[in-house]
N, C-alpha and C positions, 0 to 999 in steps of 0.2 A: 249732788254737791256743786251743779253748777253755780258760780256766783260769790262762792268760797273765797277768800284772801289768799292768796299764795304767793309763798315766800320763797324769789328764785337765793342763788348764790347770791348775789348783789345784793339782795334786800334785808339776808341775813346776815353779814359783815355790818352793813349799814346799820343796825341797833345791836349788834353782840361782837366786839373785839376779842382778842383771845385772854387778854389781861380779864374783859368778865365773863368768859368762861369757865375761866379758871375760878376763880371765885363762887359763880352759878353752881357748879360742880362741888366744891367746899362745902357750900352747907349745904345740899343738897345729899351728899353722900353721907353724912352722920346720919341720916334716919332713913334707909332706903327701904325696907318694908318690904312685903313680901314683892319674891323677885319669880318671873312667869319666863319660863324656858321660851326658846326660841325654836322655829322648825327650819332644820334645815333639809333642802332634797339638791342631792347630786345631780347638775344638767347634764355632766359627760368627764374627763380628763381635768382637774383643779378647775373646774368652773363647779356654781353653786348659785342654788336659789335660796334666800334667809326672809322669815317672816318673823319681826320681832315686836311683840307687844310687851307693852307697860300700862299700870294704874299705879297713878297717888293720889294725895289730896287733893293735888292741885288740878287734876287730870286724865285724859285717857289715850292712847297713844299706841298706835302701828307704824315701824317702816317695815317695808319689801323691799329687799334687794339683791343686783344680779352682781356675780362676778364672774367674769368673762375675760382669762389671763390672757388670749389671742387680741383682745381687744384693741390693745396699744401698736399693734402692729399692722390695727387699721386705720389707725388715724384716730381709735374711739376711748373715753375712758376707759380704768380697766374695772370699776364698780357705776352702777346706775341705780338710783335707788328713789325713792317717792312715800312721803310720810304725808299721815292722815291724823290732825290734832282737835279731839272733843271735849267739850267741855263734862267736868265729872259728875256734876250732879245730875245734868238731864240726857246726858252722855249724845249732845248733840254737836254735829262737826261743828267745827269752830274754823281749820283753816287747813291748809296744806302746804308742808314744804320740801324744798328740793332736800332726798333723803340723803344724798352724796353728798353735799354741801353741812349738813350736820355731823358726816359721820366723822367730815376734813377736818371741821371744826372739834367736835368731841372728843375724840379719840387723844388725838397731842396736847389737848386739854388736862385728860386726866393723868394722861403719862406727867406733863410735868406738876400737876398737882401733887401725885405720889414723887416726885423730884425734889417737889418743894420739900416738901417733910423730910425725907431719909438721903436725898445727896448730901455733903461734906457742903458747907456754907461757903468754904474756901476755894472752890471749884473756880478753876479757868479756862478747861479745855470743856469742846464736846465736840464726840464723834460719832456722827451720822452714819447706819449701813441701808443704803436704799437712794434712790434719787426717782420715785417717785412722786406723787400729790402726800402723802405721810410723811415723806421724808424732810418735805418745804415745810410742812404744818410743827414738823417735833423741834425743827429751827427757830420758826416764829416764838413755839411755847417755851422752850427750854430759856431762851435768854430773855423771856417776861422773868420767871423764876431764879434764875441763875445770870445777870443783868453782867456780873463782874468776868463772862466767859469773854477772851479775849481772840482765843484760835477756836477756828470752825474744821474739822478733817472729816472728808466724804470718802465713802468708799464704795462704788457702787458695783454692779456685775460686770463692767467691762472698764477698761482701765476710759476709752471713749463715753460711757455715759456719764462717767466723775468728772470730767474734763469740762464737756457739756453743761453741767448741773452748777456746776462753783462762776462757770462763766455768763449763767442767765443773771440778765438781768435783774429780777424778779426776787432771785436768790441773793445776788449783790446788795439788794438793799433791806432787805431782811435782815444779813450780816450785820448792819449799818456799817461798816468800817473794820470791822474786825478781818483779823487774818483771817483768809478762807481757801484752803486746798483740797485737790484731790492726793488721796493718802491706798495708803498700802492698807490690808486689813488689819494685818499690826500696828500701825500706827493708828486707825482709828478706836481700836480696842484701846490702845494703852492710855486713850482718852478720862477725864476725870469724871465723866458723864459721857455715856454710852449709849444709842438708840437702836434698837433695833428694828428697820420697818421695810423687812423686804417680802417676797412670798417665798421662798427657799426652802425647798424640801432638802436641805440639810443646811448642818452647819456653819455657817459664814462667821461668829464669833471667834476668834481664837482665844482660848483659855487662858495660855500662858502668856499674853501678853497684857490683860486684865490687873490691873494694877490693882495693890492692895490701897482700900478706901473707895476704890472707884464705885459708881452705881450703873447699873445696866437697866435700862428700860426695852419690852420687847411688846412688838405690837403684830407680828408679820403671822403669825399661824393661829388660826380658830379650828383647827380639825389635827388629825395625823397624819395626814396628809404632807402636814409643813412643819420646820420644826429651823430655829436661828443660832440654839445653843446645846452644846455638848453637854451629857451628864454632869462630867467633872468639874463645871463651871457651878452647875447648881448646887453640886455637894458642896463649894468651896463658899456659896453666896448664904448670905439670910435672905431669904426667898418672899415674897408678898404677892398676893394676888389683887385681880380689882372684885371679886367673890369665888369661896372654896369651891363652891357646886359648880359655878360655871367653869372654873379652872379644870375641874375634874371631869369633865363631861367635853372639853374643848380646847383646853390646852396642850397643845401635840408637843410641844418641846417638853411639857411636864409628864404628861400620859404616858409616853416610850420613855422615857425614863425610869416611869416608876414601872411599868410592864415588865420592863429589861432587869427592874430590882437593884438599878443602879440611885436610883433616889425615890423618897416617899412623901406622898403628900401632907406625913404626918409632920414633916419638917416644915410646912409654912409657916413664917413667922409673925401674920395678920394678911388684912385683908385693904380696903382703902378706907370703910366706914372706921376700922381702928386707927390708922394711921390718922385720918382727918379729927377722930376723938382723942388722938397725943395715948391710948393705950397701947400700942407698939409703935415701932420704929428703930432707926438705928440708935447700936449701943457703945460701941467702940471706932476712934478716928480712923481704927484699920480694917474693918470689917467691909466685905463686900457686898453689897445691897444688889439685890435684884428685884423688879417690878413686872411681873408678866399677866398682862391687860388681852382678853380675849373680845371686851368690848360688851357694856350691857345696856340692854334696853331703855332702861329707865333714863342712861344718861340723858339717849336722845330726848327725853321725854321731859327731863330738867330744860335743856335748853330750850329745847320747841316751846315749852311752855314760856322761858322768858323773854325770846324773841317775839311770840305774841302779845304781851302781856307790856314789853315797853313800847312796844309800834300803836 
């Protein structure tokens, strides 16, 4: 593969903004086709090795990647990842790109795509749980989608990494202007748009301070490992996933729940290909919307293909 094009973080910003990601992602998820599990093997304590392949029309497509939750505490990210893009019909490499930098981009992509559709149009607040690289990414996305948010509430694992997060730079202008604090987890809960993006093996959600109408978006657990919200939050939301199978096979806040027989996956109320086809979504201005995204192959596989394809 020597001699391949490769596309670092830079070069993939540089032809795909999050505004057309969002979009990329849009009509990409109305026909997603069959969808190819992904392998995961456990390195040791919340670390994890994921091998995840896609095929469409357009493509053929693997990332590998590592999560290594000590990492941040060397100075190193806390995912490493390396994607491998061919073309479908002669299934020859085409290119390769930085797989972490896809997943920063995809992931807050879809979250606020499923935003777009079933948050309240009237939305002013959003509240952020995480101050990690997702937590910056669901900030960018959310206010492509929800432009009219005027307060930003952070709430991270120490009251110092909220302090941190609202005072970088980076995040300041991201805001553009907008109020931007660190908040108590009650206050970012009671936010009008909710994200959830931390790795938390338990709940950091609180239920009762979830306001009625609000939407909750969770990105923070792929296994049972980790889980962001309490049962009672689920029973109280119309629930959507970004696909049933993968939800059911990897979503740990949804998994213990329904294990415990506190909620069932028969309660989902779509998926993202419905919501993106207008056949579900929200139904009442008081209805609690929840979105819990485990994160699928293919997205990478949409964007990779369009960051090749406009370079």
């Amino acid at each position: 593969m020597t001699g391949l094009p490769h596309f670092d973080a830079d070069a993939i910003r540089s032809v795909m903004d999050m505004a057309s990601c969002i979009e990329a992602l849009r009509a990409g998820s109305r026909q997603l086709g069959e969808l190819h599990p992904r392998a995961h093997v456990p390195l040791g304590p919340g670390s994890d090795f994921l091998m995840m392949p896609a095929v469409s029309p357009a493509g053929i497509g693997v990332k590998v990647v590592n999560v290594v939750p000590d990492n941040p505490a060397r100075g190193l990210p806390l995912i490493h990842g390396f994607y491998l893009y061919c073309d479908r019909e002669t299934g020859v490499p085409t290119a390769t790109l930085d797989g972490s930098a896809l997943t920063t981009l995809r992931t807050p992509a879809a979250s606020a795509l499923a935003a777009d559709v079933v948050a309240r149009p009237d939305a002013t607040s959003l509240g952020i749980f995480g101050t990690g690289i997702q937590a910056r990414g669901h900030l960018e996305a959310m206010l492509v989608v929800r432009p009219d948010v005027d307060e930003v509430v952070v709430c991270g694992r120490t009251t110092a990494s909220s302090d941190a997060f609202v005072a970088d730079d980076g995040v300041v202008a991201l805001a553009g202007g907008r109020r931007l604090v660190a908040g108590t987890p009650d206050e970012a809960a009671a936010c009008d748009v909710v994200c959830g993006c931390t790795t938390s093996v338990e709940p950091v959600v609180p239920t009762d301070a979830v306001r009625d109408g609000a939407h909750v978006g969770l990105v923070g657990s792929y296994s049972t490992a980790r889980r962001e919200v309490a049962p009672d939050l689920l029973r109280r939301s119309s629930v959507f996933v970004d696909d049933r199978g993968a939800a059911a096979d990897e979503a740990g806040d949804l998994i213990l729940a329904a294990e415990a027989g506190e909620w069932s996956f028969d309660a989902v109320a779509g998926d993202l290909a419905e919501l993106c086809l207008g056949t579900a979504g929200r139904t009442a201005d008081d209805e609690v919307t929840l979105f819990k995204s485990v994160g699928l192959a293919v997205w990478d596989l949409i964007v990779a293909g369009a960051v090749v394809q406009t370079a």
